[in-house]
C-alpha positions, 0 to 999 in steps of 0.5 A: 500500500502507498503511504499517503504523505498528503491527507486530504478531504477529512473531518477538518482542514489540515497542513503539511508542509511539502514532503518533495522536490520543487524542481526534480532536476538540476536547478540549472538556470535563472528560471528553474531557481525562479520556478523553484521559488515562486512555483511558477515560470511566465513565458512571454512568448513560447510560440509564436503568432503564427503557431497561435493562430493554427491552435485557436483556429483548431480550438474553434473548431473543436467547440463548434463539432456539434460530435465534439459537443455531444462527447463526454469530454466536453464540458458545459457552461452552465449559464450559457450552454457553450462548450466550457471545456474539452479534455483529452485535446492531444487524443481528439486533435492531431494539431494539439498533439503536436503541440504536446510533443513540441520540445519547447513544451515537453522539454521544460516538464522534463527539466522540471520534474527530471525524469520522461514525463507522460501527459496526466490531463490535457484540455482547452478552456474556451472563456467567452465574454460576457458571462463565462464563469470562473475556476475557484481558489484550489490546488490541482494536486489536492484533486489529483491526489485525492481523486486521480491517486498522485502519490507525489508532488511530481507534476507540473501544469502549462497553460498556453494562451491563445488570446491576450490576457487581460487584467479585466478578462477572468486571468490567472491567478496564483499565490507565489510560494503557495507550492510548499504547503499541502492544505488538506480540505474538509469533507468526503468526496461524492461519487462521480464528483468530477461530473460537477466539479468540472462546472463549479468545485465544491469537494476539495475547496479550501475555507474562506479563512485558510484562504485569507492566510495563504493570501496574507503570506504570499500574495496574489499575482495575476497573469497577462500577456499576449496571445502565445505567452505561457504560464508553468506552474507547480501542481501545489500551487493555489492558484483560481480565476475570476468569471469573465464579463468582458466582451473580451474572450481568453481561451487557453491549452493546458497540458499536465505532464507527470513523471513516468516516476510518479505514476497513479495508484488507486485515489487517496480520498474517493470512492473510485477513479475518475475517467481516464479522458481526466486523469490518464491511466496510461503512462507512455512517456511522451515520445 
């Protein structure tokens, strides 16, 4: 049996400080000891107009499939009815694929988590204006442990935005140097709980006073940037963004990779596994 070095979704809320490695390899570079601090890395441009626009056509006609729509992997937006999410983008699209194998991508996981890596969740996120909403303060690696069985801190996220984030259009935010503490939240996991919280979190939701104390100890960056800027960020990280009622769209690809050395075992903190199309049970490294 794995020892489960982070518990999580007990009676109350508890902290344990991080019991691995931020950065899993050498820590070679101004931006890996950056990384390795704040537990993120911001990209200003890792791909370029061009390629942007090759990615967003794709997105678009990814949520306008009404095959795609009707597929399992699509997520919803509740208030509008618009395609919110597709998950498992690098199996539906060969352009994304691509994109997953590009060593501007899969070498930094690599760097970072210092072994060969395979892709634990992808998907896009379409955020329309005027309405869309948000994601709310979480730790993905709380989800992925608890609901996906993660054993370790070995993972690490990329979102690549292929329109401008604003500071008014629902950015990301991050706490920096939130990565080194695990909070482990209140209250059983439902069964199937990924059928709801992929539209609006509830299990695995820090309390509004754990919150403030992370907030008051490291504070809130929020993310901007040009159409192809890219954000790295630690699996640990608390991070969450706000609903989007500007006329103004940000979508993004995000890509997880995790170490072929850290690969699932049965959830820490559920009932049963979530589908594979959100936390991959195939670990071939990324070629």
């Amino acid at each position: 049996m794995t020892t489960d070095l982070y518990p999580t979704r007990g009676a109350f809320e508890v902290v344990t400080p991080r019991q691995d490695p931020v950065v899993w390899g050498p820590v070679s570079s101004p931006e890996l000891e950056s990384f390795e601090r704040d537990g993120f890395l911001a990209v200003d441009r890792l791909i370029t107009e061009d390629e942007v626009a090759v990615y967003r056509a794709e997105l678009d006609r990814l949520v306008h499939d009404p095959a795609i729509r009707a597929d399992e992997r699509s997520i919803i937006e509740p208030q509008t009815q618009d395609v919110r999410s597709v998950f498992e983008v690098h199996r539906i699209s060969d352009v994304f694929a691509k994109l997953v194998r590009d060593e501007r991508v899969v070498g930094r996981a690599r760097e970072i988590l210092g072994s060969d890596v395979y892709v634990h969740q992808s998907r896009i996120n379409v955020k329309p204006g005027f309405g869309a909403s948000g994601f709310y303060w979480h730790s993905d690696f709380e989800t992925w442990h608890a609901e996906d069985g993660l054993p370790r801190m070995r993972t690490v996220s990329v979102s690549i935005a292929l329109t401008e984030n604003f500071d008014t259009n629902g950015g990301l935010m991050i706490m920096p140097g939130s990565h080194r503490t695990f909070l482990g939240c209140a209250g059983e996991t439902p069964k199937d709980n990924y059928k709801k919280s992929l539209q609006m979190q509830d299990a695995g939701t820090p309390s509004d006073e754990a919150l403030t104390k992370f907030a008051d100890a490291h504070g809130i960056r929020l993310f901007t940037g040009a159409a192809g800027s890219a954000t790295w960020f630690d699996c640990n990280a608390m991070h969450g963004s706000g609903d989007n009622i500007t006329p103004y769209p940000r979508s993004n690809v995000f890509i997880v990779f995790n170490s072929v050395e850290n690969a699932a075992v049965e959830p820490f903190a559920a009932p049963v596994r979530r589908p594979e199309f959100i936390g991959a049970r195939d670990f071939t490294p990324v070629g």
